[in-house]
N, C-alpha and C positions, 0 to 999 in steps of 0.2 A: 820453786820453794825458796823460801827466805833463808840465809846461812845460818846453822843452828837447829833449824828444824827438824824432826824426824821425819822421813819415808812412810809414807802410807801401804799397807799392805800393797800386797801383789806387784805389776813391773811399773818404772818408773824407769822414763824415758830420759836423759839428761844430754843436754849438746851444748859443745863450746865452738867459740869461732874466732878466727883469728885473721886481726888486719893489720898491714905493715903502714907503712909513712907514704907509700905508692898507691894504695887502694887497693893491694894483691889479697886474699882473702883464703883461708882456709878451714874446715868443718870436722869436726867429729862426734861421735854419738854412741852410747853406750844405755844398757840396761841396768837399774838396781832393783833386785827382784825382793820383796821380803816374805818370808812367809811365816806364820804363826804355828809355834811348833804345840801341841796341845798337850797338859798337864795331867796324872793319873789324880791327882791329890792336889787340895789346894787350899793354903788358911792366910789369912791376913789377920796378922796381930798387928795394933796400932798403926805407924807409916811401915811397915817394915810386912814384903808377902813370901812366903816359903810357896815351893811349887815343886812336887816330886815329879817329871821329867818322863822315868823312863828307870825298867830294871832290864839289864841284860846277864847272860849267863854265860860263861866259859866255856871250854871242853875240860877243864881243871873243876868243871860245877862251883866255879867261885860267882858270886853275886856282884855284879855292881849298881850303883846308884847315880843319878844324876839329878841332881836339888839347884835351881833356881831360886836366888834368893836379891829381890828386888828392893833396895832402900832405897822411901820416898821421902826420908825425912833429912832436914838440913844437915844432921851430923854426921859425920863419917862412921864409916862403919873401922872397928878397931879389931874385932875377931871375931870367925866364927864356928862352932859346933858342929857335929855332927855325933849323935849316942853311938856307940859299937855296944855289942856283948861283952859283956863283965869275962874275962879271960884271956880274947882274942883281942891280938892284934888287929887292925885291917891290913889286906895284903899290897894294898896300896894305896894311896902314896906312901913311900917310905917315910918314916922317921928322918926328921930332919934334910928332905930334901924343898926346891921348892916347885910350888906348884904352880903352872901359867894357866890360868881361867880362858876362853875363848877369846873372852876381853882384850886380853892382852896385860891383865891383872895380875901381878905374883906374890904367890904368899908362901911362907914358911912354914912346914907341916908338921905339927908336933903327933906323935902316933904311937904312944898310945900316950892322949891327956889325961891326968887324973881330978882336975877339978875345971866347973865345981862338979863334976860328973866323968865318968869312965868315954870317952870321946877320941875322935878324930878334931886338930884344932886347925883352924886355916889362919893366920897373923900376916897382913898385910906387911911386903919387902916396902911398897912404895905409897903414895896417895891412894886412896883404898874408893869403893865406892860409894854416894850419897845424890839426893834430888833427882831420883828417879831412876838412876844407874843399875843395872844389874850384873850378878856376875854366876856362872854357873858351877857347883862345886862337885865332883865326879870321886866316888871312892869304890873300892871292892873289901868285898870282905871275904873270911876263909871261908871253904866247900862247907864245913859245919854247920854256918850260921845264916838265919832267914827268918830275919826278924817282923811282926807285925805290924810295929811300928819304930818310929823313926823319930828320937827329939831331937830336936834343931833347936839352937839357940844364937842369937848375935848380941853382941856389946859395942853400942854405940858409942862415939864422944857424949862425955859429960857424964857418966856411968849409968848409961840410960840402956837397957837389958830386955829383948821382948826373946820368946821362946813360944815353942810349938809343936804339936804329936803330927806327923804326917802316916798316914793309913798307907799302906804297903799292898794292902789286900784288894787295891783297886785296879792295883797294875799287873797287867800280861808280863809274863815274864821272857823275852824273845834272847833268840842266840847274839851273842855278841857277833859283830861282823868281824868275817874275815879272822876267826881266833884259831888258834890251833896249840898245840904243845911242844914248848923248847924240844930241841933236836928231833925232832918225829923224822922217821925214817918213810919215806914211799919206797916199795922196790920197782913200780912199772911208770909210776909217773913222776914226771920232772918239773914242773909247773907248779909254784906255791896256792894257795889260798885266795893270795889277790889280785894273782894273774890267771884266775883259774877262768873266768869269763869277762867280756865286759859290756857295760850296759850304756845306754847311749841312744840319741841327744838325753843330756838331765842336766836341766830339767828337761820333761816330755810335754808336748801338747798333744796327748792321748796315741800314739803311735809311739812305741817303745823297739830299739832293736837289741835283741842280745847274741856278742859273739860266743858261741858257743863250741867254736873248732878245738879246743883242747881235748873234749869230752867226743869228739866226731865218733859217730857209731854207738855212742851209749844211748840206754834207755835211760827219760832225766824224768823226775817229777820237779814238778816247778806249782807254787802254790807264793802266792801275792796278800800283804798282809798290811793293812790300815796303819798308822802311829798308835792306836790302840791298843793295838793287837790279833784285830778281827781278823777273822780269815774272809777272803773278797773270793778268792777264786784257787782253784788246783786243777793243773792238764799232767799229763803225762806228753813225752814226747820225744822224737828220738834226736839227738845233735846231727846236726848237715853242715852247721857254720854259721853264718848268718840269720837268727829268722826273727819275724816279725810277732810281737805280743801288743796285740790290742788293749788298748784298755776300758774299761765300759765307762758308755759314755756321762753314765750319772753318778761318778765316781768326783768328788767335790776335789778343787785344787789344794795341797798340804804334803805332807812323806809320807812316803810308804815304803815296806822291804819287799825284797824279791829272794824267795828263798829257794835254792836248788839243790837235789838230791842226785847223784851221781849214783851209776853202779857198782862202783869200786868202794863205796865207804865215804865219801867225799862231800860233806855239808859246807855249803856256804852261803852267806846272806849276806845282800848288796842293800843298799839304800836310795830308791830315787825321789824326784821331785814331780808330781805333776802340776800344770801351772798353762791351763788351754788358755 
């Protein structure tokens, strides 16, 4: 690939090599994997596409959001929206803290905006994004509120304003991974949430292993879950330590969760990658 260029889905093989002034020589080689994460909701207004991501939910039952908003247009993008419920805060991002997009993008959180509309506002700290760049914007809101839609708006250079209703109602609403509640108390387990198993090779090329010795002796249900939402599959089965979760083989390459029921009370959900 030409410098510059984007990754094509799936893995992408890359090797450098290296020669001294002796003809001594030496190789390395790595993988960039990409894969295409799938949208609940999706609108393109003028250059500019909103993409509702994904809703996850707390053990607090707070809501969060995750919006994808791709500017294809030469201007920078100068700020952007997100509608809350007229009352509430969102629970996060704070007020005035700022926010790093996955990007590597930061922006300054105003919470609660009051124009031109009742909003969460994201205002770029540094060079913002434009010509094709995207940046992902991620908020929660209080246990209250579960809105059916979602207006999005951005302000471009040159006071150029595109906006959008994203449908709420298309997206599963799965558990937030790995979440649980300040100071929660276990009295027989010591192990948190995100050391409660681990899942591995991820990405997977259809052979998945999960350790499960924390839980040894429990009865677990275990039920595996599309980017969706769909439910793929649910076993029951008892912890040993190590065991092996097939994956079916007509199961297309993208994410998927893996969610597990403990007999103590104990929910958690993991995220893998398959990618045969």
């Amino acid at each position: 690939l030409s410098s510059g260029s984007a990754f094509p889905l799936g893995a992408n093989t890359i090797c450098y090599k290296a020669e001294d002034a002796c003809g001594q020589t030496a190789s390395c080689c790595f993988d960039v994997r990409v894969f295409e994460e799938s949208a609940c909701d999706v609108k393109v207004i003028g250059c500019v596409k909103f993409e509702l991501l994904g809703i996850t939910i707390d053990v607090k039952q707070r809501l969060s959001y995750r919006i994808r908003t791709t500017n294809n247009c030469t201007n920078k993008l100068m700020y952007m929206l997100v509608e809350i419920p007229s009352g509430f805060n969102a629970a996060k991002p704070v007020n005035n803290s700022t926010y790093v997009a996955p990007g590597g993008h930061t922006y300054l959180v105003r919470n609660p905006n009051y124009a031109p509309y009742y909003s969460v506002r994201f205002n770029p700290l540094s060079d913002s994004i434009r010509n094709g760049e995207y940046d992902v914007f991620k908020y929660t809101l209080q246990a209250q509120a579960d809105p059916d839609y979602i207006h999005v708006l951005v302000r471009l250079q040159e006071q150029i304003y595109q906006d959008a209703y994203l449908n709420t109602f298309y997206c599963p609403v799965l558990p937030e991974p790995s979440s649980r509640p300040e100071n929660e108390e276990r009295d027989a387990i010591s192990y948190t949430l995100d050391d409660a198993f681990v899942l591995f090779p991820n990405p997977s090329n259809g052979t998945l292993f999960a350790d499960f010795s924390q839980w040894k002796g429990q009865n677990l249900q275990v039920r595996i879950f599309n980017a969706q939402g769909a439910l793929l599959e649910s076993q029951k089965l008892l912890a040993e330590g190590v065991q092996t979760i097939e994956l079916a083989p007509e199961w297309t390459n993208g994410i998927y969760w893996l969610e597990v029921h403990g007999e103590s009370g104990d929910h958690v959900v993991k995220r893998f990658v398959l990618a045969r």
